[in-house]
Backbone as a chain_set.jsonl record, in Angstrom:
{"seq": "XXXXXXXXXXXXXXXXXXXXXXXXXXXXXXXXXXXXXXXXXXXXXXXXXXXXXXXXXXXXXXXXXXXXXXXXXXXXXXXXXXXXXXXXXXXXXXXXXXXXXXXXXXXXXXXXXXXXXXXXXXXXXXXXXXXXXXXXXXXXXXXXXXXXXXXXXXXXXXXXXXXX", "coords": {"N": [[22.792, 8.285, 5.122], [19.478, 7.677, 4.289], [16.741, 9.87, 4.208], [13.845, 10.044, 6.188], [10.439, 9.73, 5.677], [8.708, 11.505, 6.688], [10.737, 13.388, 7.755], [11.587, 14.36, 5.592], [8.825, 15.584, 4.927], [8.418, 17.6, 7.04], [11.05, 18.903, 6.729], [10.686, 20.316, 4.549], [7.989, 21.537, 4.664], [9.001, 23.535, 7.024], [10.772, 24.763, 5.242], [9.312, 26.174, 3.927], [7.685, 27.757, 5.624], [5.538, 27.088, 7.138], [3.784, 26.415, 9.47], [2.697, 23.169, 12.053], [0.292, 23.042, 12.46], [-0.645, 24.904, 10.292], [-0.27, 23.683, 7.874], [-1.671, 21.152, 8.546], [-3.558, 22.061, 8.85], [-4.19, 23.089, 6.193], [-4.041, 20.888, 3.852], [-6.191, 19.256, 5.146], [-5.732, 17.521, 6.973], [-5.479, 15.739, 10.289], [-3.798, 17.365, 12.987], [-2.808, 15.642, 14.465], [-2.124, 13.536, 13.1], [-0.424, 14.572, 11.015], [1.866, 15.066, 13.072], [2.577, 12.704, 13.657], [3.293, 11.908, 10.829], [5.949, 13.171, 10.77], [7.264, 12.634, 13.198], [7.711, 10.069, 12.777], [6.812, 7.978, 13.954], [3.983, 7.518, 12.556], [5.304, 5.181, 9.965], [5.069, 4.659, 7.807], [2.615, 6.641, 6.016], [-0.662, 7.09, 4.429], [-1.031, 6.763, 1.195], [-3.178, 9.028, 0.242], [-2.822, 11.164, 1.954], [-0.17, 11.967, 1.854], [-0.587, 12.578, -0.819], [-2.159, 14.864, -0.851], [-0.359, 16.472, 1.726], [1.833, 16.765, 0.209], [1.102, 18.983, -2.099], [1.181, 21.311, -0.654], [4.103, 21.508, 0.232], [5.766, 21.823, -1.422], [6.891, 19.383, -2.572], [7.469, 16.65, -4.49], [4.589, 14.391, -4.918], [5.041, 11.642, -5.954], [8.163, 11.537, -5.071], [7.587, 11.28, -1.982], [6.417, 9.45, -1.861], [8.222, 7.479, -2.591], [10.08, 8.036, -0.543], [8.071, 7.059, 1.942], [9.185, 4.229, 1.141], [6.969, 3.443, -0.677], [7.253, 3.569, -3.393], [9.038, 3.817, -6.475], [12.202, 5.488, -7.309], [14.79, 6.081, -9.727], [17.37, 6.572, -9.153], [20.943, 7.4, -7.644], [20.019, 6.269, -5.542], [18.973, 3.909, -6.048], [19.934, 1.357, -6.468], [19.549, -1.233, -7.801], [17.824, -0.731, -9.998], [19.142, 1.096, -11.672], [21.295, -0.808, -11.959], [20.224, -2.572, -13.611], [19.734, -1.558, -15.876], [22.184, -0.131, -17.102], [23.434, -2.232, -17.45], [22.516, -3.923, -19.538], [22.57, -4.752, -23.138], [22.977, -5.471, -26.692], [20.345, -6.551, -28.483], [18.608, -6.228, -26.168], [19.229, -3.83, -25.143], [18.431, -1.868, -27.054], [16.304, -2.025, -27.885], [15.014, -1.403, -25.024], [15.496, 0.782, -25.301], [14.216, 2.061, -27.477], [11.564, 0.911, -26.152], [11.569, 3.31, -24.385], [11.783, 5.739, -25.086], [9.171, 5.757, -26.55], [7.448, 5.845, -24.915], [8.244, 7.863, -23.398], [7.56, 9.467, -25.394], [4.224, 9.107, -25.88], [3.719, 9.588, -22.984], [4.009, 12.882, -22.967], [2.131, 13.324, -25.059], [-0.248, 12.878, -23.774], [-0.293, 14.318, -21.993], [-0.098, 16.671, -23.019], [-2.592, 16.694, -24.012], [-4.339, 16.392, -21.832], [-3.608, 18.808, -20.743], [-4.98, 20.469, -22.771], [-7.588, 19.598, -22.505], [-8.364, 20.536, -20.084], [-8.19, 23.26, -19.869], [-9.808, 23.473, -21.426], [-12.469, 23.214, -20.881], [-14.723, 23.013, -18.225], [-14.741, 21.6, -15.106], [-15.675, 19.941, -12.89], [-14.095, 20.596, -9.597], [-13.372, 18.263, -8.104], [-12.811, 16.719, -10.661], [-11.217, 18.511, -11.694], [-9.086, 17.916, -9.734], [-8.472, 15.251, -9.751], [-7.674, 15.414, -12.807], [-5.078, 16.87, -12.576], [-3.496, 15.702, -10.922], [-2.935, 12.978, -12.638], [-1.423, 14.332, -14.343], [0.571, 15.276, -13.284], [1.761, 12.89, -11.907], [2.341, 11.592, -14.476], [3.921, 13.48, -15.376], [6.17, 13.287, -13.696], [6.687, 10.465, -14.228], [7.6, 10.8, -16.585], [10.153, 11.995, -16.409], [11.637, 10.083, -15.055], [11.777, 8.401, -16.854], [13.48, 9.83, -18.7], [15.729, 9.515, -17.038], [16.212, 6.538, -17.397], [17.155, 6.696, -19.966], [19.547, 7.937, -20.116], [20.654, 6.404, -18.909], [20.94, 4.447, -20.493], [22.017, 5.019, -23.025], [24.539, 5.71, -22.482], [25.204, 2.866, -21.572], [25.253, 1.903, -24.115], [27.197, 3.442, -25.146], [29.438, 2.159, -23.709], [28.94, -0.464, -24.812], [29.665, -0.122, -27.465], [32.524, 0.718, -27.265], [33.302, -1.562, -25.76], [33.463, -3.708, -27.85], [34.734, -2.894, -29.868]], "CA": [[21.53, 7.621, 5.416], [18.055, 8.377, 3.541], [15.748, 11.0, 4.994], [13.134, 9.198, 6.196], [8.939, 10.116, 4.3], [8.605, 12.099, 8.126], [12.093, 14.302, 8.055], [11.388, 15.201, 4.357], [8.121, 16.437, 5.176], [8.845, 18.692, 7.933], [11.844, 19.807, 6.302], [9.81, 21.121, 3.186], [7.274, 22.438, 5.649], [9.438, 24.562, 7.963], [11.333, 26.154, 4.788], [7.537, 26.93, 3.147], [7.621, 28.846, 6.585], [4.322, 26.403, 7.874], [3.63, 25.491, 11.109], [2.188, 21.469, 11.912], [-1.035, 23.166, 12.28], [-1.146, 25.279, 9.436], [0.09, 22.607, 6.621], [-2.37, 20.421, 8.925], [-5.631, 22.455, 7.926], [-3.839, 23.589, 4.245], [-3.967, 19.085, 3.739], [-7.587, 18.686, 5.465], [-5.552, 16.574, 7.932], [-5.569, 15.893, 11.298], [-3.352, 18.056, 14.167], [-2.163, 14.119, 15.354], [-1.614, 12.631, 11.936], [0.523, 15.381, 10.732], [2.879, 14.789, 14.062], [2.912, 11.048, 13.549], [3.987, 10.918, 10.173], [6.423, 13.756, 10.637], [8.094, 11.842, 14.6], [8.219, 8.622, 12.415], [5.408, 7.006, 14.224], [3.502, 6.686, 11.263], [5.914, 5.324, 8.8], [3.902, 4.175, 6.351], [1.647, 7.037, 5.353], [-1.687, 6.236, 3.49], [-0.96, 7.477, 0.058], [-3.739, 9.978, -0.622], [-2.303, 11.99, 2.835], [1.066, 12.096, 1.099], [-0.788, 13.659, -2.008], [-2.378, 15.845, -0.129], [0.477, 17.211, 1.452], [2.568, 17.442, -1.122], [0.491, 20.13, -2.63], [1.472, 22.593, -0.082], [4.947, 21.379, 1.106], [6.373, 21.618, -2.815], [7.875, 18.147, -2.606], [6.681, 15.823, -5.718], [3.719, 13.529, -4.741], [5.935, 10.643, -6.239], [9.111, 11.451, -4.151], [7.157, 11.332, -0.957], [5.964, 7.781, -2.125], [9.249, 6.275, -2.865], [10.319, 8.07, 0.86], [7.601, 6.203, 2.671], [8.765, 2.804, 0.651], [5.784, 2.976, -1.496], [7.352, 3.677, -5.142], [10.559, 3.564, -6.666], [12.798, 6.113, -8.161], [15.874, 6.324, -10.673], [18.593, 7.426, -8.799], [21.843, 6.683, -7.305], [19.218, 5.78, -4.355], [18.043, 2.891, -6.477], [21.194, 0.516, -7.314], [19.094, -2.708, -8.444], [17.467, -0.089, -11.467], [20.93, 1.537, -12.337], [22.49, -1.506, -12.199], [19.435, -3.752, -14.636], [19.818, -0.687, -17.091], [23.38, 0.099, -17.514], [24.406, -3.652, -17.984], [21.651, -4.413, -20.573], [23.339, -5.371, -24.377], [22.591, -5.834, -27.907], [18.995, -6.388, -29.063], [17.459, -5.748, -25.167], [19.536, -2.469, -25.249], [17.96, -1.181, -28.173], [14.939, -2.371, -27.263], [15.081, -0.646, -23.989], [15.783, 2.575, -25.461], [13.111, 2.479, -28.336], [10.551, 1.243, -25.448], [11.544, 4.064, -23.105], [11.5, 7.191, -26.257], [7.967, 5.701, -27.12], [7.266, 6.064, -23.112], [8.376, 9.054, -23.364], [6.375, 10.615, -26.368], [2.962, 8.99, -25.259], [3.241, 10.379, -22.1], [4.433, 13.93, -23.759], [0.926, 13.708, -25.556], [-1.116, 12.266, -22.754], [-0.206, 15.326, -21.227], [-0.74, 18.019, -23.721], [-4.226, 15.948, -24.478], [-5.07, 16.974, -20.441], [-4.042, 20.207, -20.695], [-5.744, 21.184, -23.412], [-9.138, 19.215, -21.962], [-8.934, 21.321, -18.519], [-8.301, 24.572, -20.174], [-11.312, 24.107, -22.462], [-13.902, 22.81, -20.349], [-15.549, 23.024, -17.065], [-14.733, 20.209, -14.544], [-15.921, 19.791, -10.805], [-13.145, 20.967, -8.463], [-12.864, 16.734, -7.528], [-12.661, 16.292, -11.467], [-9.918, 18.652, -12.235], [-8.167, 17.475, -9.282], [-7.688, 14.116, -10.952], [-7.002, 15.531, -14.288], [-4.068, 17.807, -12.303], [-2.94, 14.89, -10.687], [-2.443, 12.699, -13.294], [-0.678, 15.501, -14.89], [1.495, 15.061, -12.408], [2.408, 11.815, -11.68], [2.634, 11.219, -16.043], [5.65, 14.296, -15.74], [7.22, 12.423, -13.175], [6.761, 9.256, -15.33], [8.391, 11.124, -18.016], [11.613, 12.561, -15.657], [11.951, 9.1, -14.307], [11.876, 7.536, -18.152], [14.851, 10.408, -19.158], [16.677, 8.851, -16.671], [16.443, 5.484, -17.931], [17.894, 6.795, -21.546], [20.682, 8.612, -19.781], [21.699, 5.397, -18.421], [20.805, 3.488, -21.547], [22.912, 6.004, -23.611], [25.743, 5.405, -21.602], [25.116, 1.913, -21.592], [25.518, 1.993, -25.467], [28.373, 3.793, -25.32], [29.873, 1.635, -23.364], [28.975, -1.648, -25.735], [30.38, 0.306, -28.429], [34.012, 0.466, -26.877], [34.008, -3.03, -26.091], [33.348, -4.304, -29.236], [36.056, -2.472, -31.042]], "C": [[20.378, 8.372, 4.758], [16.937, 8.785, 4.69], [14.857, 10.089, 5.209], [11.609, 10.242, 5.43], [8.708, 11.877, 5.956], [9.263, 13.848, 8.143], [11.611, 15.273, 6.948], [10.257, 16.409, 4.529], [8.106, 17.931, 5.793], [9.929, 19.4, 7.785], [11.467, 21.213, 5.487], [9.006, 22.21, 4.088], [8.071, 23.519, 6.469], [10.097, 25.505, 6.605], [10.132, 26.788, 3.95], [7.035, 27.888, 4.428], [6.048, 28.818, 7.265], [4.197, 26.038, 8.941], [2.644, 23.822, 10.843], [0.716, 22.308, 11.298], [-1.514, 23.673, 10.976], [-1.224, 24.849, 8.066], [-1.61, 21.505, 7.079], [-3.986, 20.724, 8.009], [-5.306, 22.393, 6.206], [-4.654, 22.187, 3.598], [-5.109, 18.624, 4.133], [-6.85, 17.488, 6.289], [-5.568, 16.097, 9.496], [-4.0, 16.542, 12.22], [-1.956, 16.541, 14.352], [-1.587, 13.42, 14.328], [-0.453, 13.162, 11.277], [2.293, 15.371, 11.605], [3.617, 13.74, 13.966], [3.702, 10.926, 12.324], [5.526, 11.7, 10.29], [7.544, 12.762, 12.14], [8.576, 10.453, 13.529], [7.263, 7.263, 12.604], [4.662, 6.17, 13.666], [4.796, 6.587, 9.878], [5.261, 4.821, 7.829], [2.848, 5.27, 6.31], [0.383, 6.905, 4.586], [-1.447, 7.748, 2.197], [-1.633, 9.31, -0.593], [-3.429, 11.559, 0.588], [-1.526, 12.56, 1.989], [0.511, 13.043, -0.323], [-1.312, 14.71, -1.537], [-1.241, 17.061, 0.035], [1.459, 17.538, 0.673], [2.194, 18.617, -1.979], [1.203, 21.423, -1.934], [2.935, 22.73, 0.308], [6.116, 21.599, -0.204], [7.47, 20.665, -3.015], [7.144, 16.924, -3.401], [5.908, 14.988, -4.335], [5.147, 11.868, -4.321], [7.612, 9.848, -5.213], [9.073, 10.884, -2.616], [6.75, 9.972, -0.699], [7.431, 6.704, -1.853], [10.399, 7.037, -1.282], [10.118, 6.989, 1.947], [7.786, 4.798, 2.16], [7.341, 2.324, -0.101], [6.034, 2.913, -2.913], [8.337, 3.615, -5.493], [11.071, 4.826, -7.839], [14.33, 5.896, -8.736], [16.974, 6.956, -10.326], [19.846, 6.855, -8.751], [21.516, 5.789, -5.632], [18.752, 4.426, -4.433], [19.106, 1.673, -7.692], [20.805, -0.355, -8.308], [18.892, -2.059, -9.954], [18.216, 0.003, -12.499], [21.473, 0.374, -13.166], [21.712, -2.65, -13.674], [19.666, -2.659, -16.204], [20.988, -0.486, -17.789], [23.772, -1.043, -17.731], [23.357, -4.37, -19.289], [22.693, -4.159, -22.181], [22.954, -5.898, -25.774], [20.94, -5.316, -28.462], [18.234, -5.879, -27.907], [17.973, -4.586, -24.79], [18.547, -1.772, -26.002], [16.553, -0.716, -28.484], [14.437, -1.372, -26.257], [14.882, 1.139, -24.221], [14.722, 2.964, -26.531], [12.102, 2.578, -27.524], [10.585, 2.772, -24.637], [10.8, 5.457, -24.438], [9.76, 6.765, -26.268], [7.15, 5.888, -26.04], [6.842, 7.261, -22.875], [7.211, 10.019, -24.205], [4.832, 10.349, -25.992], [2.702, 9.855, -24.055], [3.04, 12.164, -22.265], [2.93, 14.16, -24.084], [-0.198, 13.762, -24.955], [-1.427, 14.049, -21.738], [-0.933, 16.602, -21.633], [-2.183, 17.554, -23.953], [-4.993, 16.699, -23.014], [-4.78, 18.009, -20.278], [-4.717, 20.997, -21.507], [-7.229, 20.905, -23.016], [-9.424, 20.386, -21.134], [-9.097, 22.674, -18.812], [-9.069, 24.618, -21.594], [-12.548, 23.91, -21.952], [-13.702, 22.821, -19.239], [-15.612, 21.895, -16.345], [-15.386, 20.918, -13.16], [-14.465, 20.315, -10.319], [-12.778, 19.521, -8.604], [-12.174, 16.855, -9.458], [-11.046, 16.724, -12.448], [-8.372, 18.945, -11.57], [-7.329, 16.006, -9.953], [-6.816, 14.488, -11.675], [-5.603, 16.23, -13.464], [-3.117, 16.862, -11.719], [-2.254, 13.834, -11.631], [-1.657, 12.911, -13.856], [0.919, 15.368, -14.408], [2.357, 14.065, -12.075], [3.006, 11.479, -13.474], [4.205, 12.3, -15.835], [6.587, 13.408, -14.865], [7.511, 10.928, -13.229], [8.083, 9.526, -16.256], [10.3, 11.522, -17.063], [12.268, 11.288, -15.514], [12.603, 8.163, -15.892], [13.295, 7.917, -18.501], [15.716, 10.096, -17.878], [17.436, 7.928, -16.912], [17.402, 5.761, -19.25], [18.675, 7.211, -21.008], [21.612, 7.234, -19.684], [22.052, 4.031, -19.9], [21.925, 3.77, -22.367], [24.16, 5.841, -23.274], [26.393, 3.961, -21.685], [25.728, 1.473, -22.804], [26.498, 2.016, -25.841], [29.456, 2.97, -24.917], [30.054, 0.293, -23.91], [29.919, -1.071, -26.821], [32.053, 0.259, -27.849], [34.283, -0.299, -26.797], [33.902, -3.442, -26.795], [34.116, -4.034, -30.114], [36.981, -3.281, -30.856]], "O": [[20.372, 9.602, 4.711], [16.487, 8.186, 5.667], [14.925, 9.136, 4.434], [11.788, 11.275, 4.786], [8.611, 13.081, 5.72], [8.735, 14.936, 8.371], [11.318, 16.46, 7.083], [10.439, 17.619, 4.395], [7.875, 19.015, 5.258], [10.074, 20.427, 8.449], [11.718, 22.412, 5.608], [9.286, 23.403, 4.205], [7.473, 24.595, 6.46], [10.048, 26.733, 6.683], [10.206, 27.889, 3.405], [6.105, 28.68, 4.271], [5.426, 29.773, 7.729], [4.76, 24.986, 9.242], [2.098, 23.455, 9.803], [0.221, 22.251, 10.173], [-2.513, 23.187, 10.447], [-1.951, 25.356, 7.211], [-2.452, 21.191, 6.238], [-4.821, 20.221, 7.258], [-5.943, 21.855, 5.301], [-5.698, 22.315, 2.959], [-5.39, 17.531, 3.642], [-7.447, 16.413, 6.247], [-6.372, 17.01, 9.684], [-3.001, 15.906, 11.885], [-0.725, 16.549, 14.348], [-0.604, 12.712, 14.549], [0.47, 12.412, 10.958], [3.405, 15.557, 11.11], [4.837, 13.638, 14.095], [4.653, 10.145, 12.322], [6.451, 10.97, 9.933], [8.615, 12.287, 11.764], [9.703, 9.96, 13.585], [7.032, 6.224, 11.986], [4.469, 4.962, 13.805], [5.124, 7.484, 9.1], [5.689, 5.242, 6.755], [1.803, 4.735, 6.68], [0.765, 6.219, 3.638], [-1.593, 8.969, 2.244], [-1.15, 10.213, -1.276], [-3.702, 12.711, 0.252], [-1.904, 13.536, 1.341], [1.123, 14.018, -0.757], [-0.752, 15.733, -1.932], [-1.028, 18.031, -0.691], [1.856, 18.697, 0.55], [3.106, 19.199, -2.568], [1.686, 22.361, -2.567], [3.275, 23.841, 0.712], [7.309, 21.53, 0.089], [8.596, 20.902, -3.451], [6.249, 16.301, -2.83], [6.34, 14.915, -3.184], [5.719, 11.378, -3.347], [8.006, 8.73, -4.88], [9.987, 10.28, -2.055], [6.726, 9.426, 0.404], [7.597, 5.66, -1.222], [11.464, 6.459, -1.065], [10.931, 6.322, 2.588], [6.91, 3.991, 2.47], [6.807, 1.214, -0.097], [5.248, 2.333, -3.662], [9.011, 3.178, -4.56], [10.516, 5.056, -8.913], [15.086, 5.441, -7.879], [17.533, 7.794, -11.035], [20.12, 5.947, -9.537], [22.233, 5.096, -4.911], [18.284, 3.778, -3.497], [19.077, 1.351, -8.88], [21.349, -0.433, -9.41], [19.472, -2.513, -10.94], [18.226, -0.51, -13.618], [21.894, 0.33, -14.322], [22.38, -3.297, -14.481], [19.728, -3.089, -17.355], [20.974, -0.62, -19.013], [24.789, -0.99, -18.423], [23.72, -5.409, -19.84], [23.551, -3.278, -22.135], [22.543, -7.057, -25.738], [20.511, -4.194, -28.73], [17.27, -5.16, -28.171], [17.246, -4.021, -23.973], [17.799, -1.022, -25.375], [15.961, 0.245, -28.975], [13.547, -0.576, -26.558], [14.417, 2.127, -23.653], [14.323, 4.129, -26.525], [11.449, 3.622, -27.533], [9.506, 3.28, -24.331], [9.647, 5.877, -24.53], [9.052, 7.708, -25.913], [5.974, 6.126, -26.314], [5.794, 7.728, -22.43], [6.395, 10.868, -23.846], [4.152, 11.355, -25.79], [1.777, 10.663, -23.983], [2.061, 12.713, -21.76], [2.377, 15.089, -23.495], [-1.122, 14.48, -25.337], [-2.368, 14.575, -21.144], [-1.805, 17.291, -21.103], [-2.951, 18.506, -24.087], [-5.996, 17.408, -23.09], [-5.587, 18.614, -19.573], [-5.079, 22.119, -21.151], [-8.064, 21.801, -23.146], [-10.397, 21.123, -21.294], [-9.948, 23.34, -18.224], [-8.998, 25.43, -22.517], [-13.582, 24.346, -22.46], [-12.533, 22.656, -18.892], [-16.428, 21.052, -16.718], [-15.475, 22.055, -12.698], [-13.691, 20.296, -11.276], [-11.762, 19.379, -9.284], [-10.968, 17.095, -9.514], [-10.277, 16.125, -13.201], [-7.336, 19.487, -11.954], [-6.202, 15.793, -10.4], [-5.611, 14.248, -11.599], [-4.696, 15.851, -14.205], [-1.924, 17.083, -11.929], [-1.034, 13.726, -11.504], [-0.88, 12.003, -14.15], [1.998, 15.368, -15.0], [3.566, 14.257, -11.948], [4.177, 11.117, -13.586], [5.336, 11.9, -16.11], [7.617, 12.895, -15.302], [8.305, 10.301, -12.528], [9.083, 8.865, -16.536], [11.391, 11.105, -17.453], [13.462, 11.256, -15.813], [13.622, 7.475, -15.94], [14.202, 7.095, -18.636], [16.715, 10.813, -17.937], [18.666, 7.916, -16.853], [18.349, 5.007, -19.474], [19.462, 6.538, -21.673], [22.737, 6.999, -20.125], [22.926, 3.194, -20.124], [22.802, 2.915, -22.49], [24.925, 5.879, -24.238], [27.596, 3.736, -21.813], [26.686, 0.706, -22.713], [27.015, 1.2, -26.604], [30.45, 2.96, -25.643], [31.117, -0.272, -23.657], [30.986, -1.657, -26.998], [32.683, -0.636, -28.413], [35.333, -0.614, -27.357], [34.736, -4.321, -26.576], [34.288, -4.742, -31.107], [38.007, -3.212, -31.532]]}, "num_chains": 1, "name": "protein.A"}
Protein backbone atom coordinates (compact mmCIF):
# COMPACT_ATOMS: atom_id res chain seq x y z
CA UNK A 1 0.00 0.00 0.00
CA UNK A 2 1.32 3.72 -0.76
CA UNK A 3 2.47 5.86 2.15
CA UNK A 4 0.06 8.24 2.39
CA UNK A 5 1.46 12.68 1.79
CA UNK A 6 0.95 12.52 6.08
CA UNK A 7 3.15 9.12 6.89
CA UNK A 8 5.87 10.36 4.43
CA UNK A 9 6.13 13.51 6.14
CA UNK A 10 6.54 12.45 9.59
CA UNK A 11 8.66 9.74 8.57
CA UNK A 12 11.27 12.22 6.95
CA UNK A 13 10.75 14.41 9.98
CA UNK A 14 11.44 11.99 12.85
CA UNK A 15 14.70 10.60 10.93
CA UNK A 16 15.88 14.60 10.41
CA UNK A 17 15.57 14.08 14.30
CA UNK A 18 12.52 17.11 14.33
CA UNK A 19 9.91 17.32 16.55
CA UNK A 20 5.99 18.55 15.10
CA UNK A 21 6.88 21.72 16.69
CA UNK A 22 10.19 22.28 15.55
CA UNK A 23 9.66 21.39 11.61
CA UNK A 24 6.33 23.45 12.54
CA UNK A 25 8.25 26.87 13.19
CA UNK A 26 11.40 25.63 10.62
CA UNK A 27 7.94 25.73 7.69
CA UNK A 28 6.31 29.06 9.26
CA UNK A 29 3.39 26.66 9.89
CA UNK A 30 0.97 26.19 12.28
CA UNK A 31 1.38 23.64 15.62
CA UNK A 32 -2.42 22.21 14.26
CA UNK A 33 -1.70 22.11 10.56
CA UNK A 34 1.44 20.22 10.89
CA UNK A 35 -0.66 17.41 13.05
CA UNK A 36 -3.47 17.37 10.53
CA UNK A 37 -1.60 16.77 7.57
CA UNK A 38 0.73 14.36 9.29
CA UNK A 39 -2.89 12.11 11.30
CA UNK A 40 -4.33 12.22 7.69
CA UNK A 41 -6.94 14.71 8.56
CA UNK A 42 -5.76 17.01 6.14
CA UNK A 43 -5.29 14.93 3.11
CA UNK A 44 -5.08 17.24 0.66
CA UNK A 45 -2.38 19.68 1.68
CA UNK A 46 -2.33 23.22 0.04
CA UNK A 47 0.66 23.01 -2.15
CA UNK A 48 2.84 25.91 -1.02
CA UNK A 49 2.73 24.05 2.80
CA UNK A 50 4.11 20.96 1.08
CA UNK A 51 6.94 23.27 -0.40
CA UNK A 52 7.55 24.63 2.53
CA UNK A 53 8.09 21.61 4.30
CA UNK A 54 9.90 19.91 2.10
CA UNK A 55 12.76 22.23 2.58
CA UNK A 56 13.49 20.96 5.96
CA UNK A 57 12.16 17.33 5.89
CA UNK A 58 14.66 16.47 2.66
CA UNK A 59 11.82 14.88 0.73
CA UNK A 60 11.50 16.44 -3.01
CA UNK A 61 8.78 19.19 -3.19
CA UNK A 62 7.43 17.14 -6.26
CA UNK A 63 7.25 13.72 -4.42
CA UNK A 64 5.20 15.20 -1.67
CA UNK A 65 2.79 16.47 -4.49
CA UNK A 66 2.27 13.29 -6.29
CA UNK A 67 1.80 11.75 -2.33
CA UNK A 68 -1.01 14.14 -1.61
CA UNK A 69 -2.59 13.20 -5.30
CA UNK A 70 -1.55 16.45 -6.65
CA UNK A 71 1.20 15.42 -9.42
CA UNK A 72 2.26 12.46 -11.06
CA UNK A 73 5.41 10.51 -11.09
CA UNK A 74 7.27 7.82 -13.36
CA UNK A 75 7.41 4.89 -11.48
CA UNK A 76 6.29 1.45 -11.01
CA UNK A 77 3.65 3.62 -8.82
CA UNK A 78 2.32 5.01 -12.06
CA UNK A 79 1.13 1.96 -14.41
CA UNK A 80 -1.12 4.12 -16.93
CA UNK A 81 2.56 6.21 -17.77
CA UNK A 82 4.72 2.94 -17.93
CA UNK A 83 2.28 1.31 -19.69
CA UNK A 84 1.47 4.63 -22.63
CA UNK A 85 5.40 4.66 -22.97
CA UNK A 86 6.63 1.21 -23.24
CA UNK A 87 3.89 0.18 -25.84
CA UNK A 88 4.42 3.25 -28.11
CA UNK A 89 5.90 2.09 -31.95
CA UNK A 90 7.39 3.31 -35.03
CA UNK A 91 7.22 7.02 -35.92
CA UNK A 92 5.45 8.01 -32.20
CA UNK A 93 8.41 6.04 -30.64
CA UNK A 94 10.94 8.04 -32.16
CA UNK A 95 9.16 10.88 -31.76
CA UNK A 96 8.79 10.32 -28.12
CA UNK A 97 12.34 9.90 -27.60
CA UNK A 98 13.59 12.95 -29.74
CA UNK A 99 10.72 15.05 -27.79
CA UNK A 100 11.86 13.80 -24.39
CA UNK A 101 16.18 14.35 -25.22
CA UNK A 102 15.08 17.94 -26.40
CA UNK A 103 13.10 18.08 -22.83
CA UNK A 104 15.82 17.08 -21.48
CA UNK A 105 18.58 19.52 -22.86
CA UNK A 106 16.29 22.71 -22.51
CA UNK A 107 15.72 22.02 -19.16
CA UNK A 108 19.69 21.15 -18.66
CA UNK A 109 20.16 24.87 -19.89
CA UNK A 110 17.22 26.47 -18.19
CA UNK A 111 19.00 25.42 -15.31
CA UNK A 112 22.55 26.36 -15.80
CA UNK A 113 20.92 29.87 -17.22
CA UNK A 114 19.46 30.16 -13.24
CA UNK A 115 22.37 29.25 -11.74
CA UNK A 116 24.52 31.34 -13.25
CA UNK A 117 21.76 34.45 -12.81
CA UNK A 118 21.62 33.82 -8.82
CA UNK A 119 25.28 33.49 -8.42
CA UNK A 120 25.87 36.78 -10.25
CA UNK A 121 23.38 39.02 -8.98
CA UNK A 122 21.58 40.20 -5.99
CA UNK A 123 17.94 38.97 -5.58
CA UNK A 124 15.41 39.62 -2.62
CA UNK A 125 15.36 36.57 -0.33
CA UNK A 126 11.36 36.06 -1.96
CA UNK A 127 13.19 36.40 -5.47
CA UNK A 128 15.84 33.85 -5.06
CA UNK A 129 13.40 31.68 -3.47
CA UNK A 130 11.59 31.36 -6.78
CA UNK A 131 14.67 31.18 -8.80
CA UNK A 132 15.74 28.05 -6.19
CA UNK A 133 12.55 26.64 -6.62
CA UNK A 134 12.22 26.46 -10.04
CA UNK A 135 15.59 25.00 -9.96
CA UNK A 136 14.07 22.50 -8.39
CA UNK A 137 11.07 21.42 -9.71
CA UNK A 138 13.01 21.79 -13.65
CA UNK A 139 15.68 18.83 -11.99
CA UNK A 140 12.86 16.88 -11.10
CA UNK A 141 11.39 17.56 -14.60
CA UNK A 142 14.58 16.37 -15.92
CA UNK A 143 14.78 12.88 -13.51
CA UNK A 144 11.20 12.28 -14.38
CA UNK A 145 12.02 12.85 -18.41
CA UNK A 146 15.25 10.12 -17.93
CA UNK A 147 12.76 7.92 -16.95
CA UNK A 148 10.65 8.26 -19.85
CA UNK A 149 13.87 7.36 -22.23
CA UNK A 150 14.67 4.39 -20.05
CA UNK A 151 11.36 3.12 -20.84
CA UNK A 152 11.42 4.40 -24.39
CA UNK A 153 14.84 2.66 -24.89
CA UNK A 154 13.51 -0.44 -23.87
CA UNK A 155 10.56 0.10 -25.76
CA UNK A 156 12.80 0.25 -28.94
CA UNK A 157 14.49 -2.56 -28.10
CA UNK A 158 11.77 -4.36 -27.86
CA UNK A 159 10.27 -3.22 -31.56
CA UNK A 160 13.52 -4.19 -32.82
CA UNK A 161 13.14 -7.99 -31.83
CA UNK A 162 9.82 -8.18 -33.14
CA UNK A 163 10.44 -7.11 -36.37
CA UNK A 164 13.21 -9.50 -37.11
Amino acid sequence: MQETVGEMIAKAREEKGLSKRELSRLANISDTELARIESGAREVPNPKTLRKISKYIGVNYNDLMYAAGLGFQVTNLNPFLRSYYENLKGEQLEDALVNTYANIKNWENLISSLTEKINSKSFTDQEKEIIEQTIEDTQYQISTANEIVKLLLSAKVKNRRENK
